[in-house]
Biotite code that builds the C-alpha atoms (Angstrom):
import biotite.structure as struc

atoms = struc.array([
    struc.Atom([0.000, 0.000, 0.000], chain_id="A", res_id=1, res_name="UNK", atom_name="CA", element="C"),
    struc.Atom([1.059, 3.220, -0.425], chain_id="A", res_id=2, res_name="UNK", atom_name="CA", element="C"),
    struc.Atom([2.008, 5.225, 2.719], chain_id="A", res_id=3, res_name="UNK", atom_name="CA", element="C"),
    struc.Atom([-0.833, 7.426, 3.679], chain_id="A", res_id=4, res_name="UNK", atom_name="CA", element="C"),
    struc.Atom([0.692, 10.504, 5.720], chain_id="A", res_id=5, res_name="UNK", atom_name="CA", element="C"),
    struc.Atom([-0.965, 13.448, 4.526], chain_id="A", res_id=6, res_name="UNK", atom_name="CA", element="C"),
    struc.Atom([1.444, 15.350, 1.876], chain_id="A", res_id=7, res_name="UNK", atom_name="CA", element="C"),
    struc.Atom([0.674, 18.585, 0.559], chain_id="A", res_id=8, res_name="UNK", atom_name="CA", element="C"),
    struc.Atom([0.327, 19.341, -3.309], chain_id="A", res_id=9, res_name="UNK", atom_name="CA", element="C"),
    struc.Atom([3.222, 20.338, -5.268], chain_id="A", res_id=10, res_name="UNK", atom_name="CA", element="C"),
    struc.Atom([3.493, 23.139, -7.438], chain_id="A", res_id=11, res_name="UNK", atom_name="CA", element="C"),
    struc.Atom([3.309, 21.117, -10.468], chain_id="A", res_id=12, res_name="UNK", atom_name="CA", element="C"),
    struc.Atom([-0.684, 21.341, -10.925], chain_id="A", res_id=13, res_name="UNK", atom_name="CA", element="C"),
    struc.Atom([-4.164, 21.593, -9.158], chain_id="A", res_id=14, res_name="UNK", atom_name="CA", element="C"),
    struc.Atom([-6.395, 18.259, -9.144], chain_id="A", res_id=15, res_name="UNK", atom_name="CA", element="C"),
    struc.Atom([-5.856, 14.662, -8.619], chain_id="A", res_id=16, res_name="UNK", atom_name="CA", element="C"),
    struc.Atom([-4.415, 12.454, -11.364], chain_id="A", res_id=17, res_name="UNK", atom_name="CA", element="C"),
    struc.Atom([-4.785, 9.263, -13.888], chain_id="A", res_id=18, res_name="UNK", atom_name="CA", element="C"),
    struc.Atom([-1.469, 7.414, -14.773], chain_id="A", res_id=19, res_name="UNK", atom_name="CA", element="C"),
    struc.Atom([-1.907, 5.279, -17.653], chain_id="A", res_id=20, res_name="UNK", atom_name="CA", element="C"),
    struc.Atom([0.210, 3.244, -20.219], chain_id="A", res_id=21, res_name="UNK", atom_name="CA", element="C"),
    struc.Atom([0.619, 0.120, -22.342], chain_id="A", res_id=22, res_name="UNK", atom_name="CA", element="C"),
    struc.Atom([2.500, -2.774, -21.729], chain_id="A", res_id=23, res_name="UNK", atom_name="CA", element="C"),
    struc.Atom([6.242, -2.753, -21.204], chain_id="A", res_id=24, res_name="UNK", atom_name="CA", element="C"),
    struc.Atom([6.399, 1.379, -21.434], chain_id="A", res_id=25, res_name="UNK", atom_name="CA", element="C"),
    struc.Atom([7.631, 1.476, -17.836], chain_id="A", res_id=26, res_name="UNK", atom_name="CA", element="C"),
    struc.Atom([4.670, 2.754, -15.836], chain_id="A", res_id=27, res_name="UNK", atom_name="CA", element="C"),
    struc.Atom([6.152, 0.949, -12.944], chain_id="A", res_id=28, res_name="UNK", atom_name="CA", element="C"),
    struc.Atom([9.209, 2.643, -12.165], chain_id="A", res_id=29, res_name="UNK", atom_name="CA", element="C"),
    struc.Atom([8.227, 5.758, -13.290], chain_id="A", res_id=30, res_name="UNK", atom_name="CA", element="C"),
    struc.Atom([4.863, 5.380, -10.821], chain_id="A", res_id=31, res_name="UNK", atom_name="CA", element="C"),
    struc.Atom([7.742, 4.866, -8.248], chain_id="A", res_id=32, res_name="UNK", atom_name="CA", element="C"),
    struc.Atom([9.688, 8.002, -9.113], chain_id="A", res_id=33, res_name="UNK", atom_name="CA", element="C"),
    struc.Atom([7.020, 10.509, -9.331], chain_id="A", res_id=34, res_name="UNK", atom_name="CA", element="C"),
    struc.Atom([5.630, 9.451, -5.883], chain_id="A", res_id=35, res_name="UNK", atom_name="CA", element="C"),
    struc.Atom([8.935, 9.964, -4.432], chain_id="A", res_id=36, res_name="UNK", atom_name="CA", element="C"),
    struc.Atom([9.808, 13.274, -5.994], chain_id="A", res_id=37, res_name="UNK", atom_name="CA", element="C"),
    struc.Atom([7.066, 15.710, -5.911], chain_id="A", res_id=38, res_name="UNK", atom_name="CA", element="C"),
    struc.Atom([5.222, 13.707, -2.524], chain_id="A", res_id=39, res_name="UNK", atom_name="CA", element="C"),
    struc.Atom([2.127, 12.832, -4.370], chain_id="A", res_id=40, res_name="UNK", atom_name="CA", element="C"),
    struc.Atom([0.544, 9.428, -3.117], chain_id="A", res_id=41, res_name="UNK", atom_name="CA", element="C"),
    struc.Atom([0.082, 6.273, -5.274], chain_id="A", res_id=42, res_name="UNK", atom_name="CA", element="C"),
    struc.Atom([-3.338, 4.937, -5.084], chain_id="A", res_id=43, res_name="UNK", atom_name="CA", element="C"),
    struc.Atom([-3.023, 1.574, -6.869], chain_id="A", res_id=44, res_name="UNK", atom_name="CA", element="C"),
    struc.Atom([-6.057, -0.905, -6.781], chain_id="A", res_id=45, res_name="UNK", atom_name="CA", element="C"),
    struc.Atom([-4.113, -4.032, -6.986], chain_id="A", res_id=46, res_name="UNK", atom_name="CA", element="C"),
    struc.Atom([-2.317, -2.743, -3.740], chain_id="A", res_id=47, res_name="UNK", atom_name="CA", element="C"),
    struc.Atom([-5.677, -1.664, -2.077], chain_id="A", res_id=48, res_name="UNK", atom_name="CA", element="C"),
    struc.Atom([-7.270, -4.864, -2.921], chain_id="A", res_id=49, res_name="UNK", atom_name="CA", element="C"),
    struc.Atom([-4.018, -7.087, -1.249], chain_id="A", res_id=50, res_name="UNK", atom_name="CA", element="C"),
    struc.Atom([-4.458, -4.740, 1.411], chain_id="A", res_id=51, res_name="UNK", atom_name="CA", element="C"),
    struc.Atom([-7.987, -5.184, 2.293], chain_id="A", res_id=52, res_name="UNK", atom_name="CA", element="C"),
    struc.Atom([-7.854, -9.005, 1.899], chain_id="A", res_id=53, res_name="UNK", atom_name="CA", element="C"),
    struc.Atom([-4.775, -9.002, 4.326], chain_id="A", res_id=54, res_name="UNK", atom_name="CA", element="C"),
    struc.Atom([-6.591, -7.508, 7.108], chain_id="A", res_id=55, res_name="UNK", atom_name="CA", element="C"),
    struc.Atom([-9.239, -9.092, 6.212], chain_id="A", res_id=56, res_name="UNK", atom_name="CA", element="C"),
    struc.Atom([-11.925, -5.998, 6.611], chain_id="A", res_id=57, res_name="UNK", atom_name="CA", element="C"),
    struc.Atom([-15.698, -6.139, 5.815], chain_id="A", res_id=58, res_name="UNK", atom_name="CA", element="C"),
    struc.Atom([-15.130, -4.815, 2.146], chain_id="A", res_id=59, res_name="UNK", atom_name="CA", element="C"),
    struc.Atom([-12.422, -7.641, 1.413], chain_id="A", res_id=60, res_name="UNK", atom_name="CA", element="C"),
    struc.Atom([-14.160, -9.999, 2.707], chain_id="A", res_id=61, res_name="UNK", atom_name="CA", element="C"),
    struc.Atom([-16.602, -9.143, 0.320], chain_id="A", res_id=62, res_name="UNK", atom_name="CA", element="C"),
    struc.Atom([-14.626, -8.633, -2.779], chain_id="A", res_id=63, res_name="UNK", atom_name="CA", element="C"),
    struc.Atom([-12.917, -12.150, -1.868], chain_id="A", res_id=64, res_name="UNK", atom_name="CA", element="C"),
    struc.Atom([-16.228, -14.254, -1.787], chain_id="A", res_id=65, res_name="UNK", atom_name="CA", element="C"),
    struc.Atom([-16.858, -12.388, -5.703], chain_id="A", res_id=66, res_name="UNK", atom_name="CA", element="C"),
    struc.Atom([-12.898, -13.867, -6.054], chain_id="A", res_id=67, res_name="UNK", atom_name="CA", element="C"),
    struc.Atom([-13.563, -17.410, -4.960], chain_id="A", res_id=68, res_name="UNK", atom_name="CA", element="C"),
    struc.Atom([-16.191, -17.685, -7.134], chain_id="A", res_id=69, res_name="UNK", atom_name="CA", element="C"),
    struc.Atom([-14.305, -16.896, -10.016], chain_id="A", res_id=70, res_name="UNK", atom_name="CA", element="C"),
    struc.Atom([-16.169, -13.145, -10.464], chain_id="A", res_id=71, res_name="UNK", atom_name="CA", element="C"),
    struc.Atom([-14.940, -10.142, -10.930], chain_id="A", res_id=72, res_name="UNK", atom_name="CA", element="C"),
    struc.Atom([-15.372, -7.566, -7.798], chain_id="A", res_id=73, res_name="UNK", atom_name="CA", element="C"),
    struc.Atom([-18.061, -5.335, -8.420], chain_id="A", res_id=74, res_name="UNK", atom_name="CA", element="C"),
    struc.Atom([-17.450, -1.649, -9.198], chain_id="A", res_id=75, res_name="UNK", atom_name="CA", element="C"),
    struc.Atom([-19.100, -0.335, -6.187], chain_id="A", res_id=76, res_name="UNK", atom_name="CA", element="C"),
    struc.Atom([-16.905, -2.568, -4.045], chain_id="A", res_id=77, res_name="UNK", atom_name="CA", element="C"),
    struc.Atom([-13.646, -1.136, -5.448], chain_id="A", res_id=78, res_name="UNK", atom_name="CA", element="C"),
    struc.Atom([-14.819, 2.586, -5.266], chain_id="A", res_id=79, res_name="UNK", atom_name="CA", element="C"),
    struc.Atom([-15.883, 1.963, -1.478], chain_id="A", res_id=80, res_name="UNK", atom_name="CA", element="C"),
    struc.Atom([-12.211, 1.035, -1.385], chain_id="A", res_id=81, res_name="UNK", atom_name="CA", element="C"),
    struc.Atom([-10.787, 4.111, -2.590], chain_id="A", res_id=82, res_name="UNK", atom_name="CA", element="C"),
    struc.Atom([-13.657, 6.129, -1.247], chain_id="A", res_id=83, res_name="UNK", atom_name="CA", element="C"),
    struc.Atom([-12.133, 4.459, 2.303], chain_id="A", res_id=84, res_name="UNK", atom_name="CA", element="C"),
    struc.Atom([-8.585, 5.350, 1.028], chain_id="A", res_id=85, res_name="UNK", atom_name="CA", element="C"),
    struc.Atom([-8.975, 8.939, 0.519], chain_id="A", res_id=86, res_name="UNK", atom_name="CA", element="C"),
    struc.Atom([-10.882, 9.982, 3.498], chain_id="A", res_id=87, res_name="UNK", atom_name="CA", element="C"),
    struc.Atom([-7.540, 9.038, 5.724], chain_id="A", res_id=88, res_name="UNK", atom_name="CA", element="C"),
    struc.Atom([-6.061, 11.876, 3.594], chain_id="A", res_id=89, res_name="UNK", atom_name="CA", element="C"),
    struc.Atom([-5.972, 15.429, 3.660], chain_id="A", res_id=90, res_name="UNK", atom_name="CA", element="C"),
    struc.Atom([-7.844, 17.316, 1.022], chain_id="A", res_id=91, res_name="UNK", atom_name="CA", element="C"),
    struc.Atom([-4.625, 19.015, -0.651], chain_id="A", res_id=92, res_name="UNK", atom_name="CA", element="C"),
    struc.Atom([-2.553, 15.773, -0.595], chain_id="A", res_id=93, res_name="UNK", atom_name="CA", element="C"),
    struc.Atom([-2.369, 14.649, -4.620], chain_id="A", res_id=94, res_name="UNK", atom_name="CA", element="C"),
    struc.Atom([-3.573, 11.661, -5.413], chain_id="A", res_id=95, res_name="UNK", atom_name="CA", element="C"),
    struc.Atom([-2.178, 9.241, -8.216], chain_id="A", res_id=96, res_name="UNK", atom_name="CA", element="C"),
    struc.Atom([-3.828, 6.221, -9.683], chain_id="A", res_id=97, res_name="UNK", atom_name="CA", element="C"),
    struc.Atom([-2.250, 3.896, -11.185], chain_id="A", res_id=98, res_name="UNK", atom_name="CA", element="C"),
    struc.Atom([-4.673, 1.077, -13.443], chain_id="A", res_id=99, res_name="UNK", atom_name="CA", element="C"),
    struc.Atom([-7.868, 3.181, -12.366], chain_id="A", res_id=100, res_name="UNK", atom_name="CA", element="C"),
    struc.Atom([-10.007, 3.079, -13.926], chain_id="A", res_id=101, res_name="UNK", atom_name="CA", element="C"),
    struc.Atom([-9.813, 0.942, -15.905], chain_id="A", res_id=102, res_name="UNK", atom_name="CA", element="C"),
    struc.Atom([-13.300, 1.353, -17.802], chain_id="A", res_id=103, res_name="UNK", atom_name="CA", element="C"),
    struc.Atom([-15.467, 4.054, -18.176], chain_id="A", res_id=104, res_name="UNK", atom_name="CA", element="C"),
    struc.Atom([-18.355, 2.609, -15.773], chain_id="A", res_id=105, res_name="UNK", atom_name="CA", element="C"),
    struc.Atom([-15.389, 2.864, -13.320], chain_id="A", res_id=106, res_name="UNK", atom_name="CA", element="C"),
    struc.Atom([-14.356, 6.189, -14.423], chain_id="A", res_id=107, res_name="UNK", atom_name="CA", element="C"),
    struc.Atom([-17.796, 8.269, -13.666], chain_id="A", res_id=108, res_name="UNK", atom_name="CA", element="C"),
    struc.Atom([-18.075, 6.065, -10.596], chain_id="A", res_id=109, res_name="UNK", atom_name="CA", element="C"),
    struc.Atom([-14.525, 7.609, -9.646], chain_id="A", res_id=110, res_name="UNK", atom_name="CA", element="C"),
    struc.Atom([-15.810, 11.354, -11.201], chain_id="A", res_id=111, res_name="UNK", atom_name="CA", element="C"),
    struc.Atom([-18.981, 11.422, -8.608], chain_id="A", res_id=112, res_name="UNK", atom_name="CA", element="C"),
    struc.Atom([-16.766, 9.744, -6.146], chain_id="A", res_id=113, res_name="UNK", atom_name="CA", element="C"),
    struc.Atom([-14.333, 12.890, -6.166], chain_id="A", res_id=114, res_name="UNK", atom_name="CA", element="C"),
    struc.Atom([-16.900, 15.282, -6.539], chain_id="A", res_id=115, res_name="UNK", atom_name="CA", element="C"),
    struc.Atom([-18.308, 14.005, -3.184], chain_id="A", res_id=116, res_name="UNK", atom_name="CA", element="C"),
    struc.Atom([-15.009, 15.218, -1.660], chain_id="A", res_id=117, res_name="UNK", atom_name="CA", element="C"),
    struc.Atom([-14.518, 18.432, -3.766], chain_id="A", res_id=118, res_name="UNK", atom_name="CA", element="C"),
    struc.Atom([-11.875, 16.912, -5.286], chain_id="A", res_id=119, res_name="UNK", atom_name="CA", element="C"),
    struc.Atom([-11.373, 16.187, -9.328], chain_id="A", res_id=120, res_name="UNK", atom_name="CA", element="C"),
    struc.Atom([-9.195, 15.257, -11.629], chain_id="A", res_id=121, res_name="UNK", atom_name="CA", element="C"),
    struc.Atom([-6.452, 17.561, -12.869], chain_id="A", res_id=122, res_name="UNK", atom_name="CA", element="C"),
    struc.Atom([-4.891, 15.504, -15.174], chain_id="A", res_id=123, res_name="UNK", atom_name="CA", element="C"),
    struc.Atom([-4.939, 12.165, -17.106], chain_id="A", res_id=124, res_name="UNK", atom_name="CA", element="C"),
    struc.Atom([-0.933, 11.427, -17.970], chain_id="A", res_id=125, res_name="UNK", atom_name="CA", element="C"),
    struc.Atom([-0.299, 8.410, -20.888], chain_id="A", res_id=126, res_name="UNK", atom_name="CA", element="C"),
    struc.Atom([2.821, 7.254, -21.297], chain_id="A", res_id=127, res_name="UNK", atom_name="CA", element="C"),
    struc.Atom([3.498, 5.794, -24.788], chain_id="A", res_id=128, res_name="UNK", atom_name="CA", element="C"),
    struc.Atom([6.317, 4.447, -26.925], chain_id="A", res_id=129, res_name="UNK", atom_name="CA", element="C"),
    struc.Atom([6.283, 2.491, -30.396], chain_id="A", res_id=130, res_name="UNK", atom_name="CA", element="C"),
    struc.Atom([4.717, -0.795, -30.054], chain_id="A", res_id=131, res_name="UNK", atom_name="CA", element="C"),
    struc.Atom([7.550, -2.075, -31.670], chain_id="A", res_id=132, res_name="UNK", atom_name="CA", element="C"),
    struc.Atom([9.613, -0.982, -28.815], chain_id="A", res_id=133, res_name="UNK", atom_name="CA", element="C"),
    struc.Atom([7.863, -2.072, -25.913], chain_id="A", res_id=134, res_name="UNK", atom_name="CA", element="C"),
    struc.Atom([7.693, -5.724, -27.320], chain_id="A", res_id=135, res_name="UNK", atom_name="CA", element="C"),
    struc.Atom([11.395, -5.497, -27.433], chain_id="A", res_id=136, res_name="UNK", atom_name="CA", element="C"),
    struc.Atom([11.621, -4.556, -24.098], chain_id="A", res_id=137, res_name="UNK", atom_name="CA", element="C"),
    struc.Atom([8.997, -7.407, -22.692], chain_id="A", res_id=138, res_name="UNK", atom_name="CA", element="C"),
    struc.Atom([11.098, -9.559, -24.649], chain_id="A", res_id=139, res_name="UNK", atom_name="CA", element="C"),
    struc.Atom([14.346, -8.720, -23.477], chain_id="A", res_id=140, res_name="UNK", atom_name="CA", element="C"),
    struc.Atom([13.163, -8.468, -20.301], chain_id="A", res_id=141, res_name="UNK", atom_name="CA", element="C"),
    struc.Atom([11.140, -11.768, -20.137], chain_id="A", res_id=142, res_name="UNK", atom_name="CA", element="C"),
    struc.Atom([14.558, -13.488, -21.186], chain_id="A", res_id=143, res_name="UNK", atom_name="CA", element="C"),
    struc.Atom([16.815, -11.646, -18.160], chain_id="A", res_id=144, res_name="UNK", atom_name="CA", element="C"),
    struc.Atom([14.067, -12.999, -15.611], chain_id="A", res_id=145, res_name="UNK", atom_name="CA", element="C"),
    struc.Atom([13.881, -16.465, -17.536], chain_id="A", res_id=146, res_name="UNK", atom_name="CA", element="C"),
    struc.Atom([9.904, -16.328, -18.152], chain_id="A", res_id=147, res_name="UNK", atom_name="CA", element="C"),
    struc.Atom([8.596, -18.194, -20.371], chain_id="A", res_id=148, res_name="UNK", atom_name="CA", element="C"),
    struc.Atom([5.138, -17.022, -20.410], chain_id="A", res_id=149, res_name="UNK", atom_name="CA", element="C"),
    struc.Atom([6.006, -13.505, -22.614], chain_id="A", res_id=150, res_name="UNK", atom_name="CA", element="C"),
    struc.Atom([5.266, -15.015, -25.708], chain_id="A", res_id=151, res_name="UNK", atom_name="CA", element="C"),
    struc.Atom([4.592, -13.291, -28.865], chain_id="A", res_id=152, res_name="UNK", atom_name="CA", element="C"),
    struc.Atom([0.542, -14.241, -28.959], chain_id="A", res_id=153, res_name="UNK", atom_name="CA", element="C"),
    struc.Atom([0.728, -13.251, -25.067], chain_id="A", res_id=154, res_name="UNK", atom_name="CA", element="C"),
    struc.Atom([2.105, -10.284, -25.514], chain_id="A", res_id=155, res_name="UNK", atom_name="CA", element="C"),
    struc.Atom([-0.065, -9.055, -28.502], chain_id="A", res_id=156, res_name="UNK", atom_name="CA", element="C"),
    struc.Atom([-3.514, -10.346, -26.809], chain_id="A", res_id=157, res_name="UNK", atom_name="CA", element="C"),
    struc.Atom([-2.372, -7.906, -23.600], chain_id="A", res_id=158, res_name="UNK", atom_name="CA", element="C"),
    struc.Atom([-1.899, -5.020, -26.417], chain_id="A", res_id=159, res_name="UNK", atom_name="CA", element="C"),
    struc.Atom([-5.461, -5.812, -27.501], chain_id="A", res_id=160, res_name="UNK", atom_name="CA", element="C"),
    struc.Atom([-7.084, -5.867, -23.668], chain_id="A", res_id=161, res_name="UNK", atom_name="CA", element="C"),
    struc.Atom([-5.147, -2.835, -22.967], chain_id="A", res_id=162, res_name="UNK", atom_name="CA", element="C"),
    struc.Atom([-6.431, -0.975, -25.920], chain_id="A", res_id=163, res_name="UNK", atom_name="CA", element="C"),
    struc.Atom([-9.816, -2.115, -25.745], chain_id="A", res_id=164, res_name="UNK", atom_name="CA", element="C"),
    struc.Atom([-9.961, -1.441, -21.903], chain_id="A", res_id=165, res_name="UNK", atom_name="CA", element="C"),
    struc.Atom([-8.373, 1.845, -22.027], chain_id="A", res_id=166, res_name="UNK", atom_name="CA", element="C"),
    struc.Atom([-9.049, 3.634, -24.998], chain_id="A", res_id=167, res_name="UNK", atom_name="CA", element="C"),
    struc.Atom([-12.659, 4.455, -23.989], chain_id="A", res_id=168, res_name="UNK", atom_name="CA", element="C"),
    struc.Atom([-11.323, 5.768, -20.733], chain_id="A", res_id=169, res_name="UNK", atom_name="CA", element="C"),
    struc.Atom([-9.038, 7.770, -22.583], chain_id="A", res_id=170, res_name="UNK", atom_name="CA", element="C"),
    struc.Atom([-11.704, 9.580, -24.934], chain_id="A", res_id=171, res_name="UNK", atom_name="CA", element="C"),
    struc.Atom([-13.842, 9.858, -21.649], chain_id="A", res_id=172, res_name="UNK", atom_name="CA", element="C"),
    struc.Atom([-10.836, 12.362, -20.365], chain_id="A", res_id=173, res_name="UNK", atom_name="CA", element="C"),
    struc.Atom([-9.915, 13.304, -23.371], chain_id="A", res_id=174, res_name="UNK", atom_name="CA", element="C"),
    struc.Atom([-13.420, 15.120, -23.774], chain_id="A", res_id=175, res_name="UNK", atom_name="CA", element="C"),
    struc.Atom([-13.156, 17.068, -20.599], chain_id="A", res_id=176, res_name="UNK", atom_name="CA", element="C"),
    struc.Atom([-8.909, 18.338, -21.923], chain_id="A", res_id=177, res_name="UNK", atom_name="CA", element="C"),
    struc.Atom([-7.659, 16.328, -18.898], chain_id="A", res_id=178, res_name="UNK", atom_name="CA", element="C"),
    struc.Atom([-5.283, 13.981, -21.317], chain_id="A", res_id=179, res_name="UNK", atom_name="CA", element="C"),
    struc.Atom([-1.583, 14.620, -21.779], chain_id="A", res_id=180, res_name="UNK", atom_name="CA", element="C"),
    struc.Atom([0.620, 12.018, -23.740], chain_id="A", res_id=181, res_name="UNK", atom_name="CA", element="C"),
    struc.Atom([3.829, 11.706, -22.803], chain_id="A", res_id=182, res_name="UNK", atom_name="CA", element="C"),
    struc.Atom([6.990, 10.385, -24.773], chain_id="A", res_id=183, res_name="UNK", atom_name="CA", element="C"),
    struc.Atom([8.491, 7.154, -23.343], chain_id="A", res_id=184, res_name="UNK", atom_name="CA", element="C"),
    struc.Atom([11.470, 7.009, -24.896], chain_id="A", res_id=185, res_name="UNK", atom_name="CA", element="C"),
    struc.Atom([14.656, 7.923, -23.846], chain_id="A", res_id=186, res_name="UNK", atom_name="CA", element="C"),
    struc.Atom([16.403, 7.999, -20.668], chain_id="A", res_id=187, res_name="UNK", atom_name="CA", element="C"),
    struc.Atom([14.562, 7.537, -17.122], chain_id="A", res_id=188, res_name="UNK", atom_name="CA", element="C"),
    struc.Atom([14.705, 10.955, -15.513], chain_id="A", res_id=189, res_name="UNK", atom_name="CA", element="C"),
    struc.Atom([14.337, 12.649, -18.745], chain_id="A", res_id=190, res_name="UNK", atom_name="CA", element="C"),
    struc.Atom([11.150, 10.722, -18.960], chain_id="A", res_id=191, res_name="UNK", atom_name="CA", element="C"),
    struc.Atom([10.365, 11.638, -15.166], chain_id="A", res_id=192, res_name="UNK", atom_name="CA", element="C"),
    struc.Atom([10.846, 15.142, -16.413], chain_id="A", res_id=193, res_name="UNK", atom_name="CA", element="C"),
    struc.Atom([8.007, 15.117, -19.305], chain_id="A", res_id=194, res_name="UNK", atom_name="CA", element="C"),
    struc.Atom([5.768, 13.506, -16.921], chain_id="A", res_id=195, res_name="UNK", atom_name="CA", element="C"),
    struc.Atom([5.988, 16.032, -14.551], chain_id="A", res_id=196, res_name="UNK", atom_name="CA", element="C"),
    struc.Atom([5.683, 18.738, -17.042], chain_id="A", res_id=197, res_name="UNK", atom_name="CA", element="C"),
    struc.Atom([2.967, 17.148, -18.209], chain_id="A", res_id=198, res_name="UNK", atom_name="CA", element="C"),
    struc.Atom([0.953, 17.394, -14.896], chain_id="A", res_id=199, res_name="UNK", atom_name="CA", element="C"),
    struc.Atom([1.221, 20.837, -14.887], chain_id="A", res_id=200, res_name="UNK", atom_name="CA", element="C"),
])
C-alpha cells in the first residue's frame, strides 16, 4: 500500500491524477519516481485490494467471496475502497492512480466519487512508446528474468485488452482536456521530467 501521511500538493498542478500506459512502457518505475519526488501518493487498486484481503476488513471480505467464485469484484466494491482510502487523507494531498479506472463505468463512478469530496481530476498522464519498442523490451526483459510465459501471442492479446480497456477511458478524459501524452522514450529521468511537465 502506499504510505498514507498526509502530503501537501506540489506546485506542479491543481487536481488529482490518472497514470496510464501500455504494456512494457515502464509505468512501474516511473509510478515509483514521481511518488517519491514531488510527494504525491500512489493509489493503486491491486495494492488496495491485497491490502484489504490481508486484514481481512468487511469490504475484502466481500470482494474475496466475488474472487472465490471466479467473479470479478463489483465496481461499487472497489470505489468503497478508494472512497475508504482517501478519506484518511488530507484534502490538498495529490492523489495518483495507477490502473484506475480501468473502464469508463469505473471512471464516472470515480468522477462522482471525487466530486463528493470536492476533489477532481487535474490531469490524465499516458505514457506511450512504439509498439515495436515495448515488445522489445517485454522480450528482453522476459529473457533476463527467464519467463517463459512472454510469448509473442501473449504479448499481442495484452496489447489488444489494454487498448480495448483503455481507450474508452481515454476519450472519456480526453473530452473534458484532462489527457496529456507523454513520450516514453529515452532515458529515465528525462522521462520523469516530461511527466511532470505534463501534470502541470
Amino acid at each position: 500500500m502506499a504510505e498514507r501521511e498526509s502530503r501537501s500538493h506540489d506546485a506542479t498542478g491543481i487536481g488529482d491524477l490518472i497514470f496510464m500506459g501500455p504494456p512494457g512502457v515502464g509505468k512501474g518505475t516511473q509510478a515509483k519516481r514521481l511518488t517519491e519526488r514531488n510527494g504525491w501518493v500512489q493509489l493503486s487498486t491491486g495494492e488496495l485490494f491485497r491490502d484489504h484481503l490481508k486484514r481481512q476488513t468487511p469490504l475484502g471480505q466481500m470482494a474475496q467471496r466475488y474472487m472465490d467464485r471466479g467473479d470479478y469484484v463489483p465496481d461499487d466494491v472497489t470505489i468503497d475502497m478508494v472512497r475508504e482510502f482517501l478519506s484518511e487523507l488530507t484534502p490538498d494531498t495529490r492523489v495518483m492512480f495507477d490502473g484506475f479506472p480501468r473502464t469508463v463505468a469505473q471512471a464516472l463512478a470515480l468522477d462522482a466519487l471525487l466530486a463528493e469530496r470536492s476533489r477532481s481530476i487535474g490531469r490524465v498522464l499516458v505514457l506511450d512508446a512504439p509498439r515495436d519498442e515495448l515488445v522489445r523490451r517485454i522480450l528482453a526483459r522476459s529473457r533476463a528474468e527467464g519467463r517463459a510465459d512472454d510469448t509473442p501471442d501473449v504479448i499481442t492479446k495484452r496489447f489488444e485488452v489494454y487498448a480495448e480497456q483503455t481507450q474508452p477511458v481515454v476519450d472519456h478524459y480526453h473530452a473534458k482536456d484532462l489527457v496529456r501524452r507523454v513520450n516514453g522514450l529515452g532515458g529515465i529521468d528525462e522521462i520523469t521530467d516530461r511527466l511532470i511537465e505534463g501534470a502541470r
